[in-house]
N, C-alpha and C positions, 0 to 999 in steps of 0.2 A: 688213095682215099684221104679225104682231110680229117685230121682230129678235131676239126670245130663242127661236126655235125654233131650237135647235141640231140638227145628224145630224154623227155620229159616223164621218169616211171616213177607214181607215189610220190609225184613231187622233187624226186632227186633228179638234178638236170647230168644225168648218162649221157656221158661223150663216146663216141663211136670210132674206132682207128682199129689199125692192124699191130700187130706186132711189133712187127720192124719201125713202124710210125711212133709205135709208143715209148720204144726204147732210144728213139733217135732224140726225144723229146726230152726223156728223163739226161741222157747224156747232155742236150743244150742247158739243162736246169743246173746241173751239176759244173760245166765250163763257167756257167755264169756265175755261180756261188750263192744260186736263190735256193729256197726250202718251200716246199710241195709239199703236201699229205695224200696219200694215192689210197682210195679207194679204190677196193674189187664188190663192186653189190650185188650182189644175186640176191633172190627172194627174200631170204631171210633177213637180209640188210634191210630191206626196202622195210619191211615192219617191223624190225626189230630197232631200229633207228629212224624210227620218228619223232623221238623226240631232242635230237639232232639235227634233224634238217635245217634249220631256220641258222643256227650256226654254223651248217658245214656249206649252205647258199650262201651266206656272206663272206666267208672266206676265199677271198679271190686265190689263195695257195691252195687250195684244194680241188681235186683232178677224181671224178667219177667214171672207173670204167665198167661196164658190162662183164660178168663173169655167172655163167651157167643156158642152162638149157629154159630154168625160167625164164632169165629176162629175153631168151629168143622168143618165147611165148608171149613175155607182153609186147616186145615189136613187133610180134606180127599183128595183134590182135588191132594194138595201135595204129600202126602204122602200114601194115600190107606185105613187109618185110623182115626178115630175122638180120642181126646183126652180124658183120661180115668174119669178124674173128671173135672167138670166146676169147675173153682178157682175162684167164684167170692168173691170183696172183701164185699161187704154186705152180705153174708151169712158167710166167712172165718174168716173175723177182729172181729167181737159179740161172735163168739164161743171162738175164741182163747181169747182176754180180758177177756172174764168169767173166764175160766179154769184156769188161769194165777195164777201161784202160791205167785205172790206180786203183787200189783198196778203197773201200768205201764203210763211211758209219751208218746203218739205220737202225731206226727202232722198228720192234715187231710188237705191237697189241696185242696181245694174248697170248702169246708165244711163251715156253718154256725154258730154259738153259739147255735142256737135254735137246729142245725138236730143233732147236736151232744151229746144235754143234755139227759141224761138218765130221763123218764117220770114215 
């Protein structure tokens, strides 16, 4: 499946990939030494961050995946179809940090010192 199928939900242009597409993607960002901002939107994004959108469209480093059972509801509604993997980032961020061929820096949005410490 290619990562460039975008669907357009609330105006956020959701790109569409699998797993293993998403991770293979983040690791060419990372070889390259470019910087991305990775959205996960589910519902709550989609309205809670509208008044972001218009900045996070023109950010060509910014990467919108699909994450929940909403947004399978709005592709189908949209479109006739649900999207092929849920991209959420607490199942997507754990695996790809693990696999990661060198340590890596990110930031976490909202995150806490405690939710982030490895136990």
């Amino acid at each position: 499946m290619s990562i460039n199928r975008i669907l357009s939900i609330g105006g956020f242009q959701v790109r569409e990939s699998t797993m293993p597409a998403v991770h293979r993607l983040l690791e060419r960002v990372i070889e390259r030494g470019l910087q991305r901002y990775v959205f996960f939107a589910n519902h709550n994004f989609i309205v809670q961050c509208q008044a972001l959108r218009s900045t996070i469209l023109e950010d060509d480093r910014s990467l919108v995946f699909n994450d929940g059972v909403g947004m399978d509801v709005a592709a189908l509604l949209l479109r006739g179809s649900r999207f092929g993997d849920n991209l959420n980032g607490t199942d997507l961020i754990p695996t790809f940090l693990q696999d990661a061929k060198r340590p890596l820096r990110i930031y976490l949005l909202g995150s806490s010192d405690t939710s982030v410490r490895r136990t």
